[in-house]
Every structure is written in structure tokens, then in C-alpha cells.
C-alpha angles and dihedrals in degrees: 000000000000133000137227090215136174118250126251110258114208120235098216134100118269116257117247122278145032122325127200132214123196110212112194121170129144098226113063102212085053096050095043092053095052088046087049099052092039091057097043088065121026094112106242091009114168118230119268134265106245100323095250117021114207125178109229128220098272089048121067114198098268100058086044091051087054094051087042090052092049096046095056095043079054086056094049103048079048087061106258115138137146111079124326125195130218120180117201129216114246075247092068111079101227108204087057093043080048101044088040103048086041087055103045080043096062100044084056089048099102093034095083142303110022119249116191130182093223099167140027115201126195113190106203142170122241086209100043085052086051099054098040105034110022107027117095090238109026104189140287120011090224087062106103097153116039099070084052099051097046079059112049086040097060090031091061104042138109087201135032126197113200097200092197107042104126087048127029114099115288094235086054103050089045085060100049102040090055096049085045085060086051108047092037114019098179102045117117109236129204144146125259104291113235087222139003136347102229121205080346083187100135094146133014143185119011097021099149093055092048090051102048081054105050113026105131092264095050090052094044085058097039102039128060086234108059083173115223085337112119101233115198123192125166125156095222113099110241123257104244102214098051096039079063103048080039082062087048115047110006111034085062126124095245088051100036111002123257119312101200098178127024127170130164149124120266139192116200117209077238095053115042096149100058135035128224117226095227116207125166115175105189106317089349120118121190127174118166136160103284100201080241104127106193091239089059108119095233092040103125119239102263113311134019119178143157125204128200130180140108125270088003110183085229101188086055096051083041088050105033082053093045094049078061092061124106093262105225088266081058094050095043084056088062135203090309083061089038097054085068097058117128109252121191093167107105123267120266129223114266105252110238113212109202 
């Protein structure tokens, strides 16, 4: 059985320099309270930026992770160091704002004192996991984020807080610490400390890297032991009209189980030039332009994706996503046929090469 477990803290000094942790929680008071109690104690720790940093409507998350990086190499060259604490907004996508800032961190990194993103913190809810991920029916119909964003949140993460542990149902927190394992192998995972988080340090330089290479997905794909993921290649673009109605009526919990994570990369019989970066968190499909053209020299053959969820009926997921598949007649048509095909998933953007 899993643990919830505290996190080895390291012994050793902390290096020179300032040192940034990235708070994320869906519920404000939760998140402001682990903030609160990881920047009280951190010995030498720099102010924060703003106590808790939110990228407004006009900014996307990229534009807010470069101010952000420019405001605390500001800090730094002004003489703050130590460990400093930004919480995010649910808004800010975490995984760009962490990707971004560790990037325009790193190109400064010679120009004067040194700024590292060192953590990344998601503050979740047993029970909210539970509900959205893991529950036959999650919430509201017309709730089509915050499944998603519970996910990616716990998925890219060097520490999770569970908020509820002591005392959220035992049932509960069994499920969700062992979909936690799953989605995000490394992260630390404890409950919500009753005071505070001492030389929180469990990762270090170069955190967001390490992440997009070895959430639990990303390894299934990559290693020969994807553990208890179901793991489905084939070479065939989908049809896009049955993998939706797939989506739809078979890939549902009373046909297959629930299927609480998916991610994956996807090429529609509609769309062979490009492939689509495929996520579902609990009833939540998303299926957007992944960047992926299928020339490119690391582009997969066909489909890539990765399942999670408990008690799965895997030969149903396997066979309702094979019946999805071009049959051999549908292949023999060829891309002009294709081209015809009826396609409900929402339009793209048209890709601009410059």
C-alpha cells in the first residue's frame, strides 16, 4: 500500500543564490497557507514576490513567467537570496509558467546573481482527486477544467500536499495515493504540515526538465515496464468520427471502468500532418494541436497513448480503441478519401511557418 510520506529534507547548506518555489492549489486559502508556512522557514529566504502571483486576462502564462522572471532577477541583483515563494493562480498553466521562467532563468544565468526554479508545489484535495479523477460521475457536466487542472497539477509536481489527509475517507485516500504513484512516480507526498515546512529544498536546478521527462505518461511510453498503465500503439490513423462517439459511449466507466488520466499523442485519418496531444482527467476530453508534424524525425508511428485508472476492463479500452482504427479497405482509399471523413473534434488553428 502507499504511503502519504514526508519528504526527505537534505542536511546540507543551501547553495548561493536565490531560489524559487512554484506554489499551485486550486483552492486559494490551502495554497496560501502552504505558501505561507514554506516561506516562514526556509533560513535566509527572500520576500516574496507578490505573495501570491496571478496572471491576469490580458496575460497568458507565458507572458506572466517572463515578468515574473524579470522581477525576481531584479530581486536578486538588489541583494535578496535564500528561497523565495510564488504562488500561481488555478488561471496560470503551470507546467508553461514552469517550462518558461526555467528557461529565461537559465539564459540570465551567467549575467549576474544566480536565480533557479528549484520546486514545484501542487496543493490538492483528496477529496477533490477523488471526485474528479477517480468517481464514476465527477461533477457538472458544463465542467470541462477543473478535472484537467487537478491532473496536470499533481502530475507535474516535485511535492505534493494532500490538504485532507488525516481526514479524508480511507478508501479515498488509497485511491488517490496510488493514482498519485502512477501519474507522477518521484513527487514527494504528504499531508498538510501543522506547521512549518523546514529547508523544503527536495529538488533543485533544473526541476521542470526533469519533470516533462519523467511524469508517469511520459515513462510508460519511453521504458519496456510501463508498470500496471495500459499502454496502446498501432501504427493505423484513427477514424475521427468513431473515436468520438468512442469517447462517447464506450470508453465510459459502466463499459470499461474509469479511466481517471490519459495522455497521449494522437493522429486522426483528417489530420496526418499534424498530431494531436490527447489528455482526459476523469470525464474531461481534450485534444489540441501538439506542434508534432508527422515528418518530424522524433513524430511517433500513428498512436501513442497512455491509460490510468483502477480496476480498468483492459481488453475493452484495447478493443473499443482498435474498433477506431482505418480498417485495411480505409487505408487502400487513401488520404484524398480520407480528407471526406466526417470530423466533430473541434478545428485547430492553422499553424503559421515563418
Amino acid at each position: 500500500m502507499d504511503h502519504v510520506t514526508e519528504p526527505q529534507h537534505p542536511t546540507r547548506p543551501e547553495p548561493p543564490g536565490l531560489h524559487v518555489t512554484l506554489v499551485s492549489g486550486l483552492r486559494p486559502d490551502a495554497r496560501t497557507r502552504v505558501c505561507r508556512r514554506l516561506a516562514g522557514t526556509a533560513a535566509g529566504a527572500g520576500p516574496e514576490p507578490s505573495g501570491t502571483a496571478v496572471a491576469d486576462d490580458t496575460q497568458d502564462s507565458g507572458e506572466f513567467a517572463l515578468v515574473l522572471a524579470d522581477r525576481l532577477l531584479a530581486m536578486a541583483r538588489d541583494g535578496s537570496s535564500g528561497r523565495t515563494i510564488v504562488g500561481l493562480e488555478p488561471e496560470a498553466d503551470l507546467m508553461e509558467v514552469a517550462f518558461v521562467l526555467e528557461t529565461e532563468l537559465d539564459h540570465h544565468r551567467d549575467e549576474g546573481p544566480v536565480v533557479e526554479l528549484h520546486d514545484l508545489v501542487a496543493v490538492v484535495s483528496v477529496r477533490d482527486l477523488h471526485r474528479w479523477l477517480l468517481s464514476p460521475v465527477a461533477g457538472p457536466a458544463e465542467d470541462h477544467v477543473t478535472a484537467e487542472f487537478l491532473a496536470s497539477q499533481v502530475e507535474f509536481a516535485t511535492v505534493v500536499v494532500l490538504t485532507d489527509a488525516t481526514t479524508a475517507p480511507a478508501d479515498q485516500l488509497d485511491s488517490v495515493l496510488w493514482l498519485l504513484r502512477r501519474l507522477n512516480p518521484d513527487a514527494a507526498v504528504m499531508g498538510m504540515p501543522a506547521g512549518p515546512l523546514r529547508a523544503a529544498r527536495w529538488s533543485g536546478r533544473g526541476c521542470a526538465r526533469r519533470l516533462g521527462q519523467r511524469m508517469g505518461w511520459t515513462r510508460a511510453l519511453a521504458g519496456p515496464d510501463a508498470g500496471d498503465a495500459l499502454v496502446f500503439r498501432d501504427p493505423r490513423p484513427f477514424h475521427p468520427e468513431r473515436l468520438f462517439e468512442a469517447v462517447r459511449h464506450d470508453l465510459v466507466p459502466h463499459r470499461v471502468g474509469r479511466i481517471a488520466r490519459s495522455r497521449g499523442l494522437v493522429q486522426l485519418a483528417t489530420r496526418t500532418v499534424q498530431y494531436g496531444s490527447w489528455r482526459s482527467a476523469g470525464d474531461t476530453v481534450s485534444f489540441d494541436p501538439s506542434g508534432i508534424s508527422s515528418w518530424d524525425p522524433d513524430a511517433p508511428v500513428g498512436q501513442e497513448l497512455v491509460l490510468f485508472g483502477e480496476r480498468l476492463h483492459r481488453d475493452h479500452v484495447v478493443s473499443a480503441l482498435q474498433a477506431c482504427l482505418l480498417t485495411d479497405e480505409e487505408l487502400l482509399d487513401g488520404p484524398p478519401a480520407w480528407d471526406g471523413y466526417a470530423d466533430p473534434f473541434p478545428v485547430w488553428p492553422v499553424p503559421h511557418h515563418h
